[in-house]
LOVEXPA-701861 format. One record per residue (C-alpha): z, x, y; residue in three letters; residue number from 0. Coordinates in steps of 0.05 Angstrom, whole numbers, plus 5000, padded with zeros to 4 digits. Layout:
! LOVEXPA-701861
      w      u      v   resn   resi
      Z      X      Y    ALA    NUM
...
This chain:
! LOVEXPA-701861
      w      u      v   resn   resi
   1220   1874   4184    UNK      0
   1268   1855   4136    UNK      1
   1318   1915   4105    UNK      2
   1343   1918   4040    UNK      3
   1409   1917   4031    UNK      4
   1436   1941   3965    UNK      5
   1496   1881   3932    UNK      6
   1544   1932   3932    UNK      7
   1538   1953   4004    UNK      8
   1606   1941   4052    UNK      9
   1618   1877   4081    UNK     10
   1594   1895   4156    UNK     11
   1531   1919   4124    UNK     12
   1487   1865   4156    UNK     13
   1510   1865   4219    UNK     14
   1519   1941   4226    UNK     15
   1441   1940   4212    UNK     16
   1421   1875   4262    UNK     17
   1449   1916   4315    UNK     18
   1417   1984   4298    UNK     19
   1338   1942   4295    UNK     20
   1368   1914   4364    UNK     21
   1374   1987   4391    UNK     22
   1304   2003   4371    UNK     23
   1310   2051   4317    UNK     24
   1259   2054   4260    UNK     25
   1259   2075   4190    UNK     26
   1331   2038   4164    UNK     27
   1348   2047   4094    UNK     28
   1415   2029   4066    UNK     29
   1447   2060   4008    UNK     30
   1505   2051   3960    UNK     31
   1527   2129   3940    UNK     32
   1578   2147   3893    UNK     33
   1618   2212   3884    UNK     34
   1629   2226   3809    UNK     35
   1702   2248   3828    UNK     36
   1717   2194   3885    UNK     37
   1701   2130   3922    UNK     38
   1623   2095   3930    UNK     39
   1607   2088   4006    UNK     40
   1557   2065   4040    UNK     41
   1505   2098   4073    UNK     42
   1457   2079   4126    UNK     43
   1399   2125   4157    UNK     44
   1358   2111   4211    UNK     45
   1310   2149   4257    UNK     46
   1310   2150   4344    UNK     47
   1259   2164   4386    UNK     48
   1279   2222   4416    UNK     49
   1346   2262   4427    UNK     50
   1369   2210   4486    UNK     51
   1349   2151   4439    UNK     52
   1410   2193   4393    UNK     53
   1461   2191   4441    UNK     54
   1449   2122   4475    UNK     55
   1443   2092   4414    UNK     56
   1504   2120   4383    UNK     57
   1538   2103   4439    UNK     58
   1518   2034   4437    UNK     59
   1533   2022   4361    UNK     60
   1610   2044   4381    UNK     61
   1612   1994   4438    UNK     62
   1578   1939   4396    UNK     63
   1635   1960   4332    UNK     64
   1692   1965   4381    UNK     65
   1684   1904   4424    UNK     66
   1645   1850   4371    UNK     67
   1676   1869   4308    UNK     68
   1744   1904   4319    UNK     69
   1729   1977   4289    UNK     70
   1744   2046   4316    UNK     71
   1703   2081   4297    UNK     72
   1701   2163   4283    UNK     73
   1638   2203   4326    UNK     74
   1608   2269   4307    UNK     75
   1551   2304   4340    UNK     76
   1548   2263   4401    UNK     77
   1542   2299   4464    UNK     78
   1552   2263   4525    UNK     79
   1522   2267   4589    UNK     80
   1583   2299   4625    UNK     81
   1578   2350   4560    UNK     82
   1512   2371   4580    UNK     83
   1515   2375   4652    UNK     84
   1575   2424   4645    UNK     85
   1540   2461   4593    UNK     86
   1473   2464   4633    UNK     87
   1510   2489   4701    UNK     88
   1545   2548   4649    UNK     89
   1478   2557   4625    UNK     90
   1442   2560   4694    UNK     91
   1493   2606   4728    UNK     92
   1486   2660   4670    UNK     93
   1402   2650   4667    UNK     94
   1409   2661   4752    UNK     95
   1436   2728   4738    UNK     96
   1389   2745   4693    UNK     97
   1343   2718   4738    UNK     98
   1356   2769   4791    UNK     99
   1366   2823   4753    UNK    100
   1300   2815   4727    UNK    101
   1259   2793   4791    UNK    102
   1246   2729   4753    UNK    103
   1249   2652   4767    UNK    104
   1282   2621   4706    UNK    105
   1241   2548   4693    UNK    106
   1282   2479   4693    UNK    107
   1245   2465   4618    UNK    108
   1269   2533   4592    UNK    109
   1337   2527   4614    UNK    110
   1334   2448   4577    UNK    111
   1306   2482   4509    UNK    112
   1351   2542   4514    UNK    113
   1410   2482   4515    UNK    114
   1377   2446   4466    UNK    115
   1376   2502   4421    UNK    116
   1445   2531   4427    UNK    117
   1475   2458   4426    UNK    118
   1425   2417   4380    UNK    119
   1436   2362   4432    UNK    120
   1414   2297   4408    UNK    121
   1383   2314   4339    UNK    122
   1433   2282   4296    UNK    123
   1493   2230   4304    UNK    124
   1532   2215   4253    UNK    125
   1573   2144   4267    UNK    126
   1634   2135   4209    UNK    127
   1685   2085   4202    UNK    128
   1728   2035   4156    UNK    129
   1695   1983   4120    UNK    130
   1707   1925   4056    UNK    131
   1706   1948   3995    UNK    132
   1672   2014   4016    UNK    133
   1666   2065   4074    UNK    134
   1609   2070   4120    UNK    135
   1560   2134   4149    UNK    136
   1516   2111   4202    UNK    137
   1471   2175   4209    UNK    138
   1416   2172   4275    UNK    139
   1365   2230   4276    UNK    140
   1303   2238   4303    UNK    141
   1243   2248   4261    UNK    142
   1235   2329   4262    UNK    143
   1306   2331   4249    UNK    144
   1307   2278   4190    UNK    145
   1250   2317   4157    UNK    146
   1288   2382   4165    UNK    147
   1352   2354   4140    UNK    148
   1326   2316   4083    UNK    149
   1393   2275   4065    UNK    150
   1360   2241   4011    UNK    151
   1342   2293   3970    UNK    152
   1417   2323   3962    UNK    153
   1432   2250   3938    UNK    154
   1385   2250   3873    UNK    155
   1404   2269   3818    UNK    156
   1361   2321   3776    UNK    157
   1377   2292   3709    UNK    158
   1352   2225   3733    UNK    159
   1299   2235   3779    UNK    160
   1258   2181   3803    UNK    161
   1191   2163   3798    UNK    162
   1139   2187   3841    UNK    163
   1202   2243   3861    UNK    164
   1186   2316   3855    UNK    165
   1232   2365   3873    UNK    166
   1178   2418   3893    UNK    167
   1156   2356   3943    UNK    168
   1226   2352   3971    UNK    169
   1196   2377   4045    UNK    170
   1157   2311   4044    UNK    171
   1191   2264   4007    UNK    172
   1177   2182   3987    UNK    173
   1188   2134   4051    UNK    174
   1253   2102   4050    UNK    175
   1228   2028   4020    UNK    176
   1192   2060   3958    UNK    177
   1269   2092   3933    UNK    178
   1316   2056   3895    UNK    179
   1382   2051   3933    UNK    180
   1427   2037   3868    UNK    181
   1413   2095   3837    UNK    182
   1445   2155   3878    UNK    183
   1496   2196   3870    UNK    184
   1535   2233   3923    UNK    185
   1548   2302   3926    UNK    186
   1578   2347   3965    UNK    187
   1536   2368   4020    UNK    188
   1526   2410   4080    UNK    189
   1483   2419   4135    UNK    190
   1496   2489   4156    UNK    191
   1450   2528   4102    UNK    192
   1383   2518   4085    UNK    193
   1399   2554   4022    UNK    194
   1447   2500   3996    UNK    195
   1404   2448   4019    UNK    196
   1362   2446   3954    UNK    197
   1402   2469   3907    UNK    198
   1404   2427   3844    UNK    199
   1447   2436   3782    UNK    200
   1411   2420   3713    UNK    201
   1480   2370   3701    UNK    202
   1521   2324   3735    UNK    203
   1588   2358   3768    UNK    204
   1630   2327   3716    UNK    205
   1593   2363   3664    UNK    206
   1583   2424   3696    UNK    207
   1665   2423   3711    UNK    208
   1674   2398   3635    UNK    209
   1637   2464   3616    UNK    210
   1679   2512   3649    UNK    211
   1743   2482   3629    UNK    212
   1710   2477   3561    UNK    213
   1688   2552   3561    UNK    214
   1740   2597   3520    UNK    215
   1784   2627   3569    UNK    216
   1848   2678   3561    UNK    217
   1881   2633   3616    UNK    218
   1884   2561   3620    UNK    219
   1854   2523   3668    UNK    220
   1890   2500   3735    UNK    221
   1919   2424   3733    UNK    222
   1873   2411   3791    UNK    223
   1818   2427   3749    UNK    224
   1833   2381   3688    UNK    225
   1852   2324   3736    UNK    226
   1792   2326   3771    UNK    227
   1745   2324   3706    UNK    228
   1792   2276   3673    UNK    229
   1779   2235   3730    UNK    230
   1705   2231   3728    UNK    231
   1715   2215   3660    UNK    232
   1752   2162   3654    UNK    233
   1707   2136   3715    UNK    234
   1650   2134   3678    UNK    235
   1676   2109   3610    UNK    236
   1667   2178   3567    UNK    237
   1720   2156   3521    UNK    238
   1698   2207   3470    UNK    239
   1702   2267   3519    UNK    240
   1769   2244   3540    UNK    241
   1792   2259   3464    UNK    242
   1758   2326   3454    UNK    243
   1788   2348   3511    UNK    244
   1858   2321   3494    UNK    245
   1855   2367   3427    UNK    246
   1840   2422   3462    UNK    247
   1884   2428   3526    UNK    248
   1940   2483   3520    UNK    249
   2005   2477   3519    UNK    250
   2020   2515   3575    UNK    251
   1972   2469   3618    UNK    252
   2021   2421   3648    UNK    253
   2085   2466   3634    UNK    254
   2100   2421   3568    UNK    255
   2123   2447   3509    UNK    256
   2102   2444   3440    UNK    257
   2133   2391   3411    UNK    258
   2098   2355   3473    UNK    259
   2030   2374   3488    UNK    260
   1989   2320   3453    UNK    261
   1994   2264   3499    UNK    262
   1949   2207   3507    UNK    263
   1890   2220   3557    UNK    264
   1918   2168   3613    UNK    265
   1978   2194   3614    UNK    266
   1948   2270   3610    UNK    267
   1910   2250   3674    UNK    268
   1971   2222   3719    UNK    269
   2017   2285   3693    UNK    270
   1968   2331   3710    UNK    271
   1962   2298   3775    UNK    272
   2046   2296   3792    UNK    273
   2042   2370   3771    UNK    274
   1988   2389   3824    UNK    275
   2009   2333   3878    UNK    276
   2081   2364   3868    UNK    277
   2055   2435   3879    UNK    278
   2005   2427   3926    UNK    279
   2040   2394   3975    UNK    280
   2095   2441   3970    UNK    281
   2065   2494   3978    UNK    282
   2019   2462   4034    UNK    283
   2066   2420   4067    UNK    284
   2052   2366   4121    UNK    285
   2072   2399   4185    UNK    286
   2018   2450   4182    UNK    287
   1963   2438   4220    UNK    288
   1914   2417   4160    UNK    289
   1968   2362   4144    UNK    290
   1921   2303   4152    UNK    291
   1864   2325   4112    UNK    292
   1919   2345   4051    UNK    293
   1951   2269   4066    UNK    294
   1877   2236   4063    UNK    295
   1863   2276   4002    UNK    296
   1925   2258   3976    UNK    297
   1920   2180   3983    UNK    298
   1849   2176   3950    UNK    299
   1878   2217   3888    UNK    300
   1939   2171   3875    UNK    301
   1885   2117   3889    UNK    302
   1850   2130   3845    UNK    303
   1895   2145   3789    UNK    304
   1928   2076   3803    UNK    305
   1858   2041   3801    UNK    306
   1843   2083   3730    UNK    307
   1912   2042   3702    UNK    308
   1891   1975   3711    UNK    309
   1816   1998   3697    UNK    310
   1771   1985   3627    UNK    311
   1802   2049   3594    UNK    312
   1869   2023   3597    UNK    313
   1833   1974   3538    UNK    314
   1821   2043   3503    UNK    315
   1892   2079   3511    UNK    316
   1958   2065   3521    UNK    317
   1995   2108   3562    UNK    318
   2055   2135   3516    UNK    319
   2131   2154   3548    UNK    320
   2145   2229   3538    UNK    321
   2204   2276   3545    UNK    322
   2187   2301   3605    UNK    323
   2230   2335   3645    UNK    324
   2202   2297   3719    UNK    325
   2267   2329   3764    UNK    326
   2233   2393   3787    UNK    327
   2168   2359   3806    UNK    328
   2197   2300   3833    UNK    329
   2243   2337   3880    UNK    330
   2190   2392   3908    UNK    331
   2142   2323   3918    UNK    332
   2203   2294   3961    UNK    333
   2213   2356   3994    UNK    334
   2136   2357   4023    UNK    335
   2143   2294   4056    UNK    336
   2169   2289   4129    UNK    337
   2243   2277   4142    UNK    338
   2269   2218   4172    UNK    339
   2251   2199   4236    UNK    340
   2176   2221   4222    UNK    341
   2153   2180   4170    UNK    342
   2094   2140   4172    UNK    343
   2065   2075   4125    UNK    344
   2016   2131   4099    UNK    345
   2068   2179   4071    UNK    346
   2114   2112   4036    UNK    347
   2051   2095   4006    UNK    348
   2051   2169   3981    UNK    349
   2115   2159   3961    UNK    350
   2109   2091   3926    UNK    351
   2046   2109   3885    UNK    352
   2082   2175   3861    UNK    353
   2144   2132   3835    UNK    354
   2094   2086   3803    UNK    355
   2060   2139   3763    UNK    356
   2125   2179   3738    UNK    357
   2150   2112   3717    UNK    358
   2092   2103   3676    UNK    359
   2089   2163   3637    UNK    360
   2162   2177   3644    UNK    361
   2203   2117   3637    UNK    362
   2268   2148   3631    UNK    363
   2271   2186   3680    UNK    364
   2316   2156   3739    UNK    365
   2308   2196   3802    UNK    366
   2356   2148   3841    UNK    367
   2357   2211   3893    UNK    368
   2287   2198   3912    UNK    369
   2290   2122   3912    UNK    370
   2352   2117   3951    UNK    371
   2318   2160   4008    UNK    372
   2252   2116   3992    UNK    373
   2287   2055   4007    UNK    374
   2316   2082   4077    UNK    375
   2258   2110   4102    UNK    376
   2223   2038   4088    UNK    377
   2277   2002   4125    UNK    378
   2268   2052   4183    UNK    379
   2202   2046   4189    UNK    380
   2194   1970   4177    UNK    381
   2143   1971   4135    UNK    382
   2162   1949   4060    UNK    383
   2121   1947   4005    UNK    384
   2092   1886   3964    UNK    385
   2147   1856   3920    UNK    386
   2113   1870   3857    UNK    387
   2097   1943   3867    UNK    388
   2175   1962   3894    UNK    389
   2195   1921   3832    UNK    390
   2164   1958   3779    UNK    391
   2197   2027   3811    UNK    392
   2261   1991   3818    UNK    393
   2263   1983   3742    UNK    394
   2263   2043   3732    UNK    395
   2339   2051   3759    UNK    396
   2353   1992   3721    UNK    397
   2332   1997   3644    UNK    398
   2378   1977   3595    UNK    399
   2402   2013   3536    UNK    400
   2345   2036   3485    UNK    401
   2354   1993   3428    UNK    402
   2328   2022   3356    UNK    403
   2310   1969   3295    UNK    404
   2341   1996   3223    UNK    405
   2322   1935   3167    UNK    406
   2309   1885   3217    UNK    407
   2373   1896   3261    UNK    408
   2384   1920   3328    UNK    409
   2424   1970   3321    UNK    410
   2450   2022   3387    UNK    411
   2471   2096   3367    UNK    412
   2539   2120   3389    UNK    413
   2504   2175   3426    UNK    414
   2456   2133   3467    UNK    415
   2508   2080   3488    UNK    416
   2552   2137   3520    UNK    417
   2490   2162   3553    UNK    418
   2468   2095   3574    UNK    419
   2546   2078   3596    UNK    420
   2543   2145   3640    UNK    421
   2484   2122   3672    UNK    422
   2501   2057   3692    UNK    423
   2553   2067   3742    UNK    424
   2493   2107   3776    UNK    425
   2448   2047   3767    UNK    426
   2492   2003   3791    UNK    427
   2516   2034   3850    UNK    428
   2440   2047   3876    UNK    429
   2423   1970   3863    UNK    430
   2492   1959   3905    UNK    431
   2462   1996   3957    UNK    432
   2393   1974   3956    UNK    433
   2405   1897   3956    UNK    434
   2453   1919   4019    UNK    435
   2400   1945   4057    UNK    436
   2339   1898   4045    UNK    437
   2376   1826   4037    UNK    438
   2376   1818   4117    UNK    439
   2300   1834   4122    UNK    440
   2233   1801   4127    UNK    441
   2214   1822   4064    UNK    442
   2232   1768   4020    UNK    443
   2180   1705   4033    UNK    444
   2229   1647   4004    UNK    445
   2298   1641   3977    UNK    446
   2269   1648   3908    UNK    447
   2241   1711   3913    UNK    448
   2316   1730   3924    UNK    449
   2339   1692   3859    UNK    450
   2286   1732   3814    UNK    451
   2294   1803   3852    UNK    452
   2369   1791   3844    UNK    453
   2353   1761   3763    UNK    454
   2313   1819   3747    UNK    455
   2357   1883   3770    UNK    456
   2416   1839   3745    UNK    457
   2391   1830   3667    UNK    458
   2363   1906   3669    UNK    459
   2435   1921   3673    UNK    460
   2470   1876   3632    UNK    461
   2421   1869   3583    UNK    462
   2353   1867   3552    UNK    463
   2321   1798   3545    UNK    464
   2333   1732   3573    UNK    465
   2378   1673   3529    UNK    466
   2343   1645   3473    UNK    467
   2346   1593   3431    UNK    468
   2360   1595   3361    UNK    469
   2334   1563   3300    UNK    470
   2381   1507   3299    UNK    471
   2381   1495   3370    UNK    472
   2445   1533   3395    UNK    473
   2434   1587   3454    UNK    474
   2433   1661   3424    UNK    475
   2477   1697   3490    UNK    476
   2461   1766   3522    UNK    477
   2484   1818   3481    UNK    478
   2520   1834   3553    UNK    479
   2580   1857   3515    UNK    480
   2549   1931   3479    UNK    481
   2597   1980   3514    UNK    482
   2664   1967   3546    UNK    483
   2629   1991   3620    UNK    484
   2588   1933   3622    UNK    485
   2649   1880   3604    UNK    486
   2684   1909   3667    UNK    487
   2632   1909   3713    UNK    488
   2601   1851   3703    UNK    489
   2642   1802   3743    UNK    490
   2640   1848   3795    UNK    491
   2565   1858   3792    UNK    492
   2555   1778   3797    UNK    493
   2604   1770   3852    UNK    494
   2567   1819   3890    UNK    495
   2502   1788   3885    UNK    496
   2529   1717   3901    UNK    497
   2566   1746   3962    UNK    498
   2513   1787   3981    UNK    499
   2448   1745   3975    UNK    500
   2480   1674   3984    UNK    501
   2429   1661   3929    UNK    502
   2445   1605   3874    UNK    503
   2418   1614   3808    UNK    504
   2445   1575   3743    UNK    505
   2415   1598   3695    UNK    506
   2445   1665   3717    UNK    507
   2511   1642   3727    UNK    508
   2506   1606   3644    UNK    509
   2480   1674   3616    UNK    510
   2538   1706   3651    UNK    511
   2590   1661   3624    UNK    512
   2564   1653   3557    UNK    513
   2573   1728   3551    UNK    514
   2643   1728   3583    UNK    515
   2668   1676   3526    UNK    516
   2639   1725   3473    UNK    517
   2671   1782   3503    UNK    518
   2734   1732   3506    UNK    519
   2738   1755   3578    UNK    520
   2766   1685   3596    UNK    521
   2793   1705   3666    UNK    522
   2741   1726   3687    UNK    523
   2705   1663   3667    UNK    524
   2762   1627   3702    UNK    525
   2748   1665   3771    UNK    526
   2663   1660   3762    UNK    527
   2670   1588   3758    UNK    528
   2720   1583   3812    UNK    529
   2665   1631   3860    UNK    530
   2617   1574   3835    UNK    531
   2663   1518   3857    UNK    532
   2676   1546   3917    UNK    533
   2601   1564   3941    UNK    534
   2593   1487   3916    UNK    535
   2541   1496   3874    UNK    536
   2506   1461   3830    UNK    537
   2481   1488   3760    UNK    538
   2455   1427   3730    UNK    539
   2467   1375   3672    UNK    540
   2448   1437   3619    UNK    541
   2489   1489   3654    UNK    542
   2552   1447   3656    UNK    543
   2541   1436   3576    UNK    544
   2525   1501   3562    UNK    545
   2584   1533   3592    UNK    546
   2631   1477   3559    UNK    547
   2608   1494   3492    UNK    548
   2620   1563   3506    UNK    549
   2691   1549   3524    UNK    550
   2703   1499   3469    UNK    551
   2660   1519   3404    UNK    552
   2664   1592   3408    UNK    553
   2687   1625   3335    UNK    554
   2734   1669   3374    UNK    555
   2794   1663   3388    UNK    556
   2839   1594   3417    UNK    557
   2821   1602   3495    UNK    558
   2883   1605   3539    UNK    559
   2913   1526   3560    UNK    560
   2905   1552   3634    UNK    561
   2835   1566   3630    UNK    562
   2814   1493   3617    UNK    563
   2875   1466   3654    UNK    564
   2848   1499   3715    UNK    565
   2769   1492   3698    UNK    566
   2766   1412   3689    UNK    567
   2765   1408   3759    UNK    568
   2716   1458   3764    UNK    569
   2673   1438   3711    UNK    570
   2666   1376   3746    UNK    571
   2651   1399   3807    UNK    572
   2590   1431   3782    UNK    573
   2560   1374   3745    UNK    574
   2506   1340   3780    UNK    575
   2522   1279   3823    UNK    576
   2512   1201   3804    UNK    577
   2490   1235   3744    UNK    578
   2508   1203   3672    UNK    579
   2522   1254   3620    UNK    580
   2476   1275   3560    UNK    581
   2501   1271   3491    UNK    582
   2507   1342   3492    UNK    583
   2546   1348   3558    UNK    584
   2587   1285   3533    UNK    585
   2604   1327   3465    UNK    586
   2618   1388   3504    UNK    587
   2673   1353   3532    UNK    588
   2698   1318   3479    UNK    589
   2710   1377   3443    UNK    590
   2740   1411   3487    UNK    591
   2783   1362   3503    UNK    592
   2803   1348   3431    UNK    593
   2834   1424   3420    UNK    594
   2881   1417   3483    UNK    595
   2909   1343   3458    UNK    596
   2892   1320   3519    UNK    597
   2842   1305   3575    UNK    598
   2843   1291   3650    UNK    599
   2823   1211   3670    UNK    600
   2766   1224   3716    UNK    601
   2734   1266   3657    UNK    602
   2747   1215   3614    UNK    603
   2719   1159   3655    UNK    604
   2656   1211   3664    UNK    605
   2652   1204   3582    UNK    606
   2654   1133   3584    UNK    607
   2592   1124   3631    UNK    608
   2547   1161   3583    UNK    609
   2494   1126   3548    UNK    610
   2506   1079   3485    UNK    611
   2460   1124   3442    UNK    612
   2507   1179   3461    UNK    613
   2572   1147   3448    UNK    614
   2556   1125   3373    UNK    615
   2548   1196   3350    UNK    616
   2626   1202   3378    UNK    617
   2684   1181   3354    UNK    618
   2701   1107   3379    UNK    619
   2774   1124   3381    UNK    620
   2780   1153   3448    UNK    621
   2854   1142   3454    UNK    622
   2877   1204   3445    UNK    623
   2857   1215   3518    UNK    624
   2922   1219   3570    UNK    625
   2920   1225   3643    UNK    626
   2979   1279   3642    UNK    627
   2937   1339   3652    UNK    628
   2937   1358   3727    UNK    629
């Protein structure tokens, strides 16, 4: 008999249900179920024989998921033979003294269904465990049990019930085949009280939670609350819920003030959500002994918030940066997390996700604190992140200065460059400390991740967009030069990251020295060229040009004699080998050459060997050059 699986079902599905018809149990359905304010997962119900068929056959299924597909799986309501025989002996010994006491021989079968009773041996098994994309329930009853239980009926929803579906028939409901698997919903159920059992609301749970927080109230509502309902709404696509509620959330909901309480809806959600993550898990902790259902439930919220950013409603809303004060928050969510020596992948993913939001909604806030003792407690563990998710939180250490446009000109206040400036030796020294601890490991996959890792943290720094090139064809330099902080440390920062990562990058090394000649820092051009020669390497045919006409065409002032009487030698060094030069390179150097008087022979013989389309834009006389330069 074949089974219908629904498309969306988990990966192991199939063979979960093969072995289950190869166990002998009857009456499989499979089910897709999704709670409005969490994760679909897959459901699969099935019905034994009798209350042995339960436990061997839950047995089984673990052995089969342990041993054929690699799964440990999670038990409940198993009770094994050794379970029973101690609980029947218990059982016996008190029934023998009643026994006595009452002249009476207590039967074997009585003493089996007073067991059965207090125990509910072998009625119901639930089997649970990790599955792609979604989680799986196996649940085994037997048929009085599954009747009693009725599982499918707290999985309909009232608002949409299906045909042929009565909820006054819900003690005999439709067979399993005659339901439509794609069109539950999960709620929250239990199977302790008849009472709850049937209870249906007349709306979904996002509605009826959209109600109360809707309701006029002489308090506002707890973040929990709002995150929750935002949520489900942004789950389902309510886009025009999302901006009634937005109007109508209080200030004093997520501790803003005035001036900021009408934020965008995505970025309501993940504040909300810092605000009761930060909170809750203070006040909670993780060393108390409910610590891993707070860590689980912790997980699947920042889950879920992640997966709502790269969702459909990000197409609807853009999450906009606000002046929010993030220290408070970010420190008690630090201070919930297990010290150093106890943390686990679970908690840096924690960690991680948290960083990720508050970045998002709060890009200016730096709490290098946090990272730095991020960072450490990765490379004590071992476990590191993907490069592209630690990225995006290390930007926000490195963020250059904000730049406002007045009449179509970039234009930096006086106020924010000394705010930026006293920020950056705190940027800087954290990305000094980072690239430290994480150039030795496994985490890089090739020498070019290094090169853009380094690239990246370097131009947040320095500057705010790569080199481009101008209308007429001439390079427009990093404005790398803004405040007098960044002139000093940035020979120092590029040493660093050449000493530290060993990694070569040119066009690194041009943008650097293009913004050095600007600056007029020539010594320090000088000793980056000479760290270049010296590491031997090898910037390329454009680099070499560009950082000759740098040198040799800049509208500042006459560079110093000793600069290119000590960088010919260098310059050279760095051009590529066997290489003939282009008519830029070859102009470069004539120009340099032609404000010192003079030019050294093997340059000039490097000249000579360019092509003939390149010499006839020069001059023909060429000799002016002398061989006296050393």
């Amino acid at each position: 008999m074949s089974i219908e699986i629904p498309s969306k079902a988990a990966d192991t599905t199939k063979t979960t249900v093969k072995c289950l018809q190869d166990l002998g149990l009857k009456d499989i359905g499979v089910y897709v179920v999704l709670d409005p304010l969490g994760e679909e997962k897959t459901v699969i119900l099935t019905s034994a024989l009798s209350a042995k068929h339960v436990v061997s056959a839950g047995s089984e299924l673990i052995q089969f998921l342990k041993q054929k597909l690699n799964i440990l799986p999670k038990s409940d309501g198993l009770v094994r033979n050794e379970s029973l025989k101690i609980q029947r002996r218990r059982l016996r010994r008190k029934l023998s003294k009643l026994a006595v006491f009452a002249s009476k021989v207590v039967p074997e079968e009585d003493i089996d269904a007073a067991l059965q009773e207090k125990m509910g041996a072998g009625s119901w098994a639930m089997i649970s465990f990790k599955s792609v994309p979604n989680h799986t329930d196996v649940h085994i009853f037997t048929k009085d049990r599954r009747d009693e239980v009725d599982l499918l009926g707290l999985w309909i929803e009232e608002d949409h019930l299906l045909e042929g579906y009565v909820a006054e028939e819900r003690s005999t409901p439709k067979t399993i085949s005659q339901i439509d698997p794609e069109k539950f919903l999960l709620r929250n159920y239990s199977t302790t009280s008849r009472r709850h059992l049937h209870h249906q609301s007349s709306s979904s749970p996002v509605t009826d939670a959209w109600e109360i927080l809707y309701s006029d109230r002489n308090t506002p509502p707890e973040p929990q609350t709002v995150f929750r309902v935002m949520k489900g709404l942004c789950k389902d696509g309510n886009y025009e819920l999302l901006k009634r509620l937005q109007s109508r959330i209080p200030a004093q909901y997520c501790e803003l003030d005035a001036d900021n309480r009408y934020l965008d809806p995505i970025s309501l959600v993940l504040w909300a959500h810092i605000v009761y993550l930060s909170k809750h898990l203070s006040n909670h902790g993780i060393s108390k002994t409910h610590d891993m259902l707070i860590r689980r439930k912790s997980i699947d919220d920042i889950d879920i918030s992640a997966s709502i950013l790269s969702s459909a409603v990000m197409s609807k809303f853009t999450p906009r940066p606000t002046k929010i004060d993030a220290a408070p928050f970010v420190r008690s969510f630090f201070d919930s997390m297990p010290k150093r020596g106890n943390v686990e992948r679970k908690h840096l993913q924690i960690q991680l996700q948290f960083l990720r939001l508050l970045h998002t909604i709060a890009p200016r806030e730096y709490p290098l604190e946090s990272l730095e003792r991020f960072i450490y407690d990765m490379a004590a563990t071992g476990h590191l992140p993907l490069k592209q998710d630690l990225l995006a939180v290390l930007m926000s250490a490195a963020t250059s200065p904000p730049v406002e446009v007045i009449e179509g000109h970039e234009v930096l206040r006086a106020d924010t460059v000394r705010q930026w400036t006293k920020s950056f030796q705190r940027r800087f020294d954290f990305i000094r400390r980072f690239t430290t601890e994480v150039s030795d490991s496994l985490w890089f996959e090739d020498f070019h991740e290094i090169r853009e890792l380094r690239g990246i943290l370097l131009r947040a720094c320095i500057g705010d967009k790569p080199a481009n090139t101008t209308h007429d064809g001439r390079i427009d330099p990093l404005p790398v030069t803004r405040g007098k902080l960044a002139d000093e440390r940035l020979l120092e920062l590029s040493a660093f990251f050449q000493e530290t990562l060993g990694a070569q990058d040119e066009n690194l090394v041009v943008t650097m020295v293009i913004g050095l000649a600007i600056a007029k820092k020539w010594t320090s051009i000088w000793r980056l060229l000479e760290l270049c020669a010296m590491k031997e390497m090898s910037i390329g045919r454009p680099g070499v040009a560009l950082i000759c006409w740098s040198i040799a065409t800049s509208d500042m002032d006459r560079p110093k004699e000793y600069l290119l009487r000590s960088g010919w030698k260098i310059l050279m060094a760095l051009r590529p080998v066997d290489e003939k030069p282009s008519q830029e390179l070859a102009q470069a150097l004539y120009a340099a050459g032609k404000q010192l008087g003079s030019i050294p022979r093997d340059v000039a013989e490097f000249i000579e060997t360019a092509d003939e389309s390149c010499m006839n834009e020069m001059p023909l006389d060429l000799t002016w050059m002398t061989v006296n330069l050393r």
